[in-house]
C-alpha positions in Angstrom: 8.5 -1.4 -26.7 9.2 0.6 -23.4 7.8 -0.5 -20.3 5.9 1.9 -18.2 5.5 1.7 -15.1 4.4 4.1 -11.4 6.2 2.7 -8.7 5.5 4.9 -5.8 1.6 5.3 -5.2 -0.6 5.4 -2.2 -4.2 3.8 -1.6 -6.7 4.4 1.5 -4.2 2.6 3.6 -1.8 5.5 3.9 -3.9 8.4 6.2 -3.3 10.9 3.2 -5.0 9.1 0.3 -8.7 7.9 -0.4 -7.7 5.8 -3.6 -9.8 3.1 -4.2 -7.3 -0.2 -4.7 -9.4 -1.7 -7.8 -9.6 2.4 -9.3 -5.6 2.2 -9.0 -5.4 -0.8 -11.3 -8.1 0.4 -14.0 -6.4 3.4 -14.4 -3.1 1.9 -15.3 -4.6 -0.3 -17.5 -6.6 2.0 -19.2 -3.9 4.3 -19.8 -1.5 1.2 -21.0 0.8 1.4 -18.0 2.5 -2.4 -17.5 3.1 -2.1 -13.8 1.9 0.3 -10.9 3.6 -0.2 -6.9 1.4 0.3 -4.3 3.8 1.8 -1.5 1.7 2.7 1.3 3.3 5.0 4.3 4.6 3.1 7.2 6.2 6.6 9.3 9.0 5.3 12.1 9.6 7.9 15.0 11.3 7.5 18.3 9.9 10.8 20.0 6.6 9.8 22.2 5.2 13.1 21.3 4.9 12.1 17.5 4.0 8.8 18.0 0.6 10.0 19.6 -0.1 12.2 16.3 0.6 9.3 14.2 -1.7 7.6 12.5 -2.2 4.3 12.7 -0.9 2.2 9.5 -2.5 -1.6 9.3 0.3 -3.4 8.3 -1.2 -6.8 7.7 -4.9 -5.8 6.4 -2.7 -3.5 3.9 -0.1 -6.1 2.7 -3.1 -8.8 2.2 -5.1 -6.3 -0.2 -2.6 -5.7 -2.5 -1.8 -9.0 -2.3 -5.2 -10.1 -2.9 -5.1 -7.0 -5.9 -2.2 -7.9 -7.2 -3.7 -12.1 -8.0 -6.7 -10.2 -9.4 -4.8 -8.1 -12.1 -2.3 -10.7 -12.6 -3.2 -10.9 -16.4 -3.0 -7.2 -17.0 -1.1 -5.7 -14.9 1.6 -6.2 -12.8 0.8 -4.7 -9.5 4.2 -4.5 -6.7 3.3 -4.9 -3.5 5.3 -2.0 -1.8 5.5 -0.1 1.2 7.3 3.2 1.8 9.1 3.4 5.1 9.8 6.8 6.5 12.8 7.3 8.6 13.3 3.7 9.2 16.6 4.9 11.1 14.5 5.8 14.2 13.6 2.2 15.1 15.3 -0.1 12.9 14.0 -3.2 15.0 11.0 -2.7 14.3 11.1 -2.2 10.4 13.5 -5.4 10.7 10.7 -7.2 12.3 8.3 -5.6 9.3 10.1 -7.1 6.3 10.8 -10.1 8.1 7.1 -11.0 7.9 5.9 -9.6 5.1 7.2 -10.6 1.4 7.2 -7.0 -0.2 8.1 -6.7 -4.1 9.6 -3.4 -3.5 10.4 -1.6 -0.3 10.9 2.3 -1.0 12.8 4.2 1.4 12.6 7.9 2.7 12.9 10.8 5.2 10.1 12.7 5.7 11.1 14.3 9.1 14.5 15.3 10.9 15.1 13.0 13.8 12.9 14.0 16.4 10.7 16.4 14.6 7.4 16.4 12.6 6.9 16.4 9.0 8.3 19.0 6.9 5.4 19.8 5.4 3.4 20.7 8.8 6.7 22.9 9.4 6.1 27.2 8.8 9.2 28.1 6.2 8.1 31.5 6.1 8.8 31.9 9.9 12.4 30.4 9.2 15.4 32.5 7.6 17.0 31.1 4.9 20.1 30.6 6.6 18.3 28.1 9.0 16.3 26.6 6.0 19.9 25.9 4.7 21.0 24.4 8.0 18.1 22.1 7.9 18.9 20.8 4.1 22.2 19.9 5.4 21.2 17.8 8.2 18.5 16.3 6.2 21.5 15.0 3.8 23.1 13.8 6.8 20.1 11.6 8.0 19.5 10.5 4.5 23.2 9.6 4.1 22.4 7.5 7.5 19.5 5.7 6.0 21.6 4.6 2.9 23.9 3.3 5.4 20.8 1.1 6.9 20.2 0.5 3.6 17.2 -2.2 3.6 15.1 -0.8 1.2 15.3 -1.0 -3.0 14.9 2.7 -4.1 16.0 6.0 -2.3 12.4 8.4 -3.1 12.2 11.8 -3.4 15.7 12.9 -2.6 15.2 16.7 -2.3 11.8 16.1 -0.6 12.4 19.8 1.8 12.4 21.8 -1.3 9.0 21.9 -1.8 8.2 23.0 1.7 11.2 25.5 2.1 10.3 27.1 -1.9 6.5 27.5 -0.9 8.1 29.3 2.2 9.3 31.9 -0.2 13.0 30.8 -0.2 15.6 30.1 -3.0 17.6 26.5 -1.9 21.2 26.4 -4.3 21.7 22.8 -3.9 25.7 23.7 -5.8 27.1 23.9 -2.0 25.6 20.5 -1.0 26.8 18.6 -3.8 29.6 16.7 -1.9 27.1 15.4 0.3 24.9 14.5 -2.7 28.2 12.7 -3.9 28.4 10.7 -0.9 24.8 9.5 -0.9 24.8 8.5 -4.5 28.1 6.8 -4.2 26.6 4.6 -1.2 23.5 3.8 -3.2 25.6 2.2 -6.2 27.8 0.3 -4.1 25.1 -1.0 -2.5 23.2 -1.5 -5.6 20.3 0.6 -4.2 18.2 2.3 -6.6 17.2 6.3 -6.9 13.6 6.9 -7.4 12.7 9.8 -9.8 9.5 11.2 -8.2 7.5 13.2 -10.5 5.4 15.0 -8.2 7.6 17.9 -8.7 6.0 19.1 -11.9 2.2 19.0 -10.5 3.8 20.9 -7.3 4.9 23.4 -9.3 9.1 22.9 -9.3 9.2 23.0 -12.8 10.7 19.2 -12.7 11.0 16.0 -10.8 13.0 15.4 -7.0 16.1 15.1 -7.2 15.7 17.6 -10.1 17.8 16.7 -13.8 20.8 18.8 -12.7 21.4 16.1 -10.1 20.3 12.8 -11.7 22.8 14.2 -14.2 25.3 14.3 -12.0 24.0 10.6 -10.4 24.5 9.6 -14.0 28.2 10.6 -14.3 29.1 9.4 -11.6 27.7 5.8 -12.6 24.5 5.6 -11.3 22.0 3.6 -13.5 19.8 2.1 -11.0 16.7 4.1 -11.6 12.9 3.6 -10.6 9.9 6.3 -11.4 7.0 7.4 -9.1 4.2 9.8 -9.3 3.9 9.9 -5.6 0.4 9.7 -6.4 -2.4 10.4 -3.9 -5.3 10.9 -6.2 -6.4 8.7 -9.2 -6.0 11.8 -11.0 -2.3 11.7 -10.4 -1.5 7.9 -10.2 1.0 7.8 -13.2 1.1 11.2 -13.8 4.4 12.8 -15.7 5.9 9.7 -15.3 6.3 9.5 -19.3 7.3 13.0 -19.4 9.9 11.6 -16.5 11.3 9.1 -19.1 12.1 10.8 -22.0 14.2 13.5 -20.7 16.0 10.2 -18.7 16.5 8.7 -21.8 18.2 12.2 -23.2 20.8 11.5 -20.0 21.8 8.6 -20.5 19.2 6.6 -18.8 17.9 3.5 -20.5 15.9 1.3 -18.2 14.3 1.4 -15.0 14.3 -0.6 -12.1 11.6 -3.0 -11.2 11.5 -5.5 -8.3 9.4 -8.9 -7.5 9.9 -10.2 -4.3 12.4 -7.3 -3.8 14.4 -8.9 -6.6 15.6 -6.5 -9.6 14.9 -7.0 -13.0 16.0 -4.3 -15.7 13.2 -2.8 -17.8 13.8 -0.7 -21.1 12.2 2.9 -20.8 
């Protein structure tokens, strides 16, 4: 029997969601998911200017709930208590001093933002030629390629993350001239036996697929990756788990047969 799991979902602890921590589990269980990670945000930025427009994240009341969730469901469902750091590489001390006092299952790590800039998604493509758009998808490869380097997280998310932002902006991205950079990454993930999130937001964002799309986890696959874990990304009950089936079966078709799943940010292999 495959196991099916979300592992990259947000509750009313991360500023974009209103999810409801008890509605989370029901809904997995209800649905016969086995597992569902609740990986609030916790953004990292050096510039002052974007620390004021951050929003505060409650580290401790936020790790005790799911905590306190997760002994609740303990019979039904496994629930991983997560947290999804963006752009740790802008203060490292203090994400050190995060996971040193708090014993996450699964830490999920990400880039949201070029160093020293906001969001992608509060950023205008349409007011950008696609000759800078491309400029900005190679840098964001290079700062993601420095975050594998950091490395203290479990699973890489949303590689590709840009694409939706710079496609809405009415431009075409051909990832074929960044793939020695894509190399690089995924070759640092398996020797460091981090795993690559599949994040199946894609398909309700309209991509037609997950990020990284199949072209590249293809290509993660040949080059022997196997460390895999699935997310929705989800920010709305109605999306929690959402595709991630969908997600699994077309792994399966590429050579894929298990996910990753963590406890105490230990991995265990599950079949899919």
């Amino acid at each position: 029997m495959s196991y099916k799991a979300d592992q990259h979902s947000h509750s009313f602890f991360s500023f974009d969601s209103k999810n409801n921590l008890d509605e989370m589990c029901k809904k997995a269980i209800s649905i016969g998911f086995d597992e569902i990670a609740i990986t609030d945000h916790k953004d990292f930025y050096q510039s002052e200017v974007l620390k004021r427009l951050e929003v505060p994240f409650d580290h401790d009341a936020a790790y005790n709930a799911i905590c306190d969730i997760k002994e609740k469901y303990k019979d039904r469902l496994k629930v991983s208590v997560g947290v999804e750091f963006g752009q740790p590489t802008e203060d490292p001390e203090f994400a050190k001093e995060l996971l040193s006092s708090h014993n996450y299952d699964m830490v999920i790590g990400s880039l949201h933002s070029l160093y020293r800039m906001p969001d992608f998604y509060l950023l205008d493509f349409s007011k950008i030629t696609g000759g800078q758009c491309d400029l900005f998808i190679t840098q964001y490869f290079k700062e993601i390629e420095e975050l594998v380097d950091w490395g203290d997280f479990d699973t890489l998310a949303h590689l590709t993350y840009p694409i939706r932002y710079i496609k809405a902006g009415g431009h075409n991205v051909d990832l074929e001239k960044h793939i020695p950079q894509i190399k690089i990454i995924f070759e640092k993930l398996i020797e460091k036996g981090i795993a690559l999130e599949v994040n199946s937001s894609g398909y309700r964002q309209g991509l037609g697929g997950p990020l990284p799309d199949y072209e590249i986890l293809k290509l993660y696959r040949e080059i022997g990756g196997e460390y895999i874990t699935v997310g929705g990304d989800g920010h709305t009950i109605e999306d929690l788990c959402l595709n991630i089936e969908r997600v699994y079966e077309k792994l399966k078709s590429l050579g894929f047969k298990y996910i990753c799943s963590f406890t105490e940010r230990k991995i265990e292999k599950k079949e899919i």
